[in-house]
C-alpha positions in Angstrom: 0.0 0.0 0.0 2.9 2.4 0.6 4.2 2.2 -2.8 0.7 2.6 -4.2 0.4 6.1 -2.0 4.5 6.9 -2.8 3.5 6.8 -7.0 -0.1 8.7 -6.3 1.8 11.4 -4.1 5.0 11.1 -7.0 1.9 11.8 -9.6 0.3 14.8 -7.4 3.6 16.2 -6.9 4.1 16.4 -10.6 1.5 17.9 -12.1 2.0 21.7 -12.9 -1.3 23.2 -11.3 -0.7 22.6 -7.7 0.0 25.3 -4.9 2.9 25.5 -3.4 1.5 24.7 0.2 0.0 21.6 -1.5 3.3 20.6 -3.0 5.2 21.2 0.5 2.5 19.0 2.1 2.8 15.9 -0.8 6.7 15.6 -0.3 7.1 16.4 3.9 4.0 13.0 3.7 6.0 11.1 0.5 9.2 11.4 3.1 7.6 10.1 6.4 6.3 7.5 4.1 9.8 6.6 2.4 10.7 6.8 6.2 8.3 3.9 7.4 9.0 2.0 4.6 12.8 1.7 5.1 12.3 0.6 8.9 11.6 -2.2 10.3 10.2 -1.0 13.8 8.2 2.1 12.2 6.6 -1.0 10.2 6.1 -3.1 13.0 4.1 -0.4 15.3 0.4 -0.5 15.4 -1.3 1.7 12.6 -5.0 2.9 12.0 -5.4 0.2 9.3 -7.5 3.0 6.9 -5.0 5.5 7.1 -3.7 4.9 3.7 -7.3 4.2 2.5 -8.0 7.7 3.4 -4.3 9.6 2.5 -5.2 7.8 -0.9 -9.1 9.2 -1.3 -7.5 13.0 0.2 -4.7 12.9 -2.6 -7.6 11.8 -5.6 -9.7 14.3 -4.0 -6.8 17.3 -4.1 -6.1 16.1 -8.1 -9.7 17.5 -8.8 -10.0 20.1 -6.3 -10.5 23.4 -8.4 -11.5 25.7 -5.3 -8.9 27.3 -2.7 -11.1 26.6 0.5 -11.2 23.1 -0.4 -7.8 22.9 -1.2 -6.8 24.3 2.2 -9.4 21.6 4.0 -7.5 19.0 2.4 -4.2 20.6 2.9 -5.2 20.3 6.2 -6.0 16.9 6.9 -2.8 15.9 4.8 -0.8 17.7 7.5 -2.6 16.1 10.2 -1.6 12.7 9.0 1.8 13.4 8.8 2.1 14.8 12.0 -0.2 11.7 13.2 2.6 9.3 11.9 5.2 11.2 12.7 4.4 11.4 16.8 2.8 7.9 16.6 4.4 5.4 13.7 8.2 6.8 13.3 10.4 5.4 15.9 12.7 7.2 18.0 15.8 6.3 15.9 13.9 7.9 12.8 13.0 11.1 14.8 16.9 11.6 15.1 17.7 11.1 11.4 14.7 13.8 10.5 16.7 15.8 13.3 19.8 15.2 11.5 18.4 16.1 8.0 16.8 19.4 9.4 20.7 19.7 11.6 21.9 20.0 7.9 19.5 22.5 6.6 19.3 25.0 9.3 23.0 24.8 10.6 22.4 24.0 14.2 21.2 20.6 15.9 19.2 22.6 19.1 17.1 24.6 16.4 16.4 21.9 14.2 14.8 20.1 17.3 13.3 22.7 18.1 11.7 23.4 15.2 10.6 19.7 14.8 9.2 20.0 18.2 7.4 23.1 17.1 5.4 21.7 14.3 4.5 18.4 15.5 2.6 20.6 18.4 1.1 22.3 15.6 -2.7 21.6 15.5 -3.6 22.6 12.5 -1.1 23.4 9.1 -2.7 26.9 8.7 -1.9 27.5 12.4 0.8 30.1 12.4 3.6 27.7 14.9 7.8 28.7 14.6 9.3 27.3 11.0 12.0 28.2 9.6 11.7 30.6 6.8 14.5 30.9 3.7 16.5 34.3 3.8 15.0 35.1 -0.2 11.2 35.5 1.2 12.0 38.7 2.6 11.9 42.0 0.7 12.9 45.5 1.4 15.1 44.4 4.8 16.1 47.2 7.0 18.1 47.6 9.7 16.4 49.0 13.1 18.7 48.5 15.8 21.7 46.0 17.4 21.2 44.6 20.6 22.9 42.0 23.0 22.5 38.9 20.8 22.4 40.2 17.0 20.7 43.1 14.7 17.0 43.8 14.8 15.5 44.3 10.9 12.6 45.2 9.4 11.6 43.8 6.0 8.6 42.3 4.0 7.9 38.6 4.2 6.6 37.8 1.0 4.6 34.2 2.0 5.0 31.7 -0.8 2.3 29.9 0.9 -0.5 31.3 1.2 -3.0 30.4 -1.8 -2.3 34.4 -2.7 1.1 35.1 -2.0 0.4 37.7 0.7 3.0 40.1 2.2 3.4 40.9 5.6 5.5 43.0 7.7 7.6 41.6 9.7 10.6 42.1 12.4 14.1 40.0 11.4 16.3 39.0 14.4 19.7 38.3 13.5 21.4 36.4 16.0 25.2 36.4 16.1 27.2 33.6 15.7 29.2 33.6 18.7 25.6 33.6 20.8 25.9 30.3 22.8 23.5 27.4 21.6 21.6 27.6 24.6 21.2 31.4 24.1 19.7 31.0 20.4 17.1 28.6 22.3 16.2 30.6 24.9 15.0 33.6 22.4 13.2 31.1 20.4 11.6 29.7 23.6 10.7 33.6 24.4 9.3 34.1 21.1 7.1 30.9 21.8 
């Protein structure tokens, strides 16, 4: 059945007319699924036995989904199953490599799990929790002021995705380098 979802989610992923959101949503699930696959104890634990039943009727649904609302619905749910399997299927040896993978990405292990922590709390995808954005979404950056840890800017986030690219204002906080791990955590723990 996983191979079946893995080609549906590979099809989805292709085809030209999807969102953005949608496409982040396809390949974070096609990866927890790759994930499962590969391991023997995330394929040994107990799983709803219509999950893939109903990640497989979402994805056909989505492929003919013309209307943004129901779009995001579906977005939704997706985001809801990944986060299901990732808190209750992948095992705690798989946790650590997704660590290791974000690690490499963001530059710094604490963040990463930090960040991982932050969106498996996540209720809802729409719901606005801590990610980690790229530098090129912001516009117009301007510097404010320095403080104790880094700079303070102020610059235009141009969202990718939302289902109409919106811009919003936001505040940047550059942190230096030579800030301490635990540091960096405690301002993101602050922000939470």
């Amino acid at each position: 059945m996983i191979n079946k979802l893995q080609n549906t989610l590979n099809k989805l992923i292709n085809k030209n007319d999807l969102n953005i959101k949608t496409n982040e949503l396809s390949n974070e699930l096609l990866e927890t699924l790759k994930i499962i696959d590969n391991c023997t104890s995330c394929k040994d634990k107990e799983t709803d036995g219509n999950c893939p039943d109903k990640i497989e009727k979402l994805l056909a649904e989505l492929e003919e989904e013309e209307e943004w609302e129901e779009r995001d619905e579906l977005n939704g749910e997706l985001f809801g199953i990944n986060i299901r399997l990732n808190k209750e299927i992948l095992c705690e040896g798989c946790k650590e490599k997704e660590i290791e993978k974000l690690t490499d990405k963001y530059g710094n292990e604490k963040i990463a799990r930090f960040l991982y922590e932050c969106k498996l709390n996540a209720k809802h995808y729409y719901e606005k929790y801590i990610r980690w954005i790229p530098f090129d979404e912001f516009k117009n950056i301007e510097y404010l002021a320095k403080g104790g840890f880094g700079e303070v800017h102020k610059a235009t986030w141009f969202d990718r995705l939302e289902k109409k690219y919106k811009e919003r204002d936001v505040v940047l906080k550059r942190i230096y380098n030579n800030s301490s791990d635990d540091k960096i955590v405690d301002i993101l723990n602050e922000v939470k």
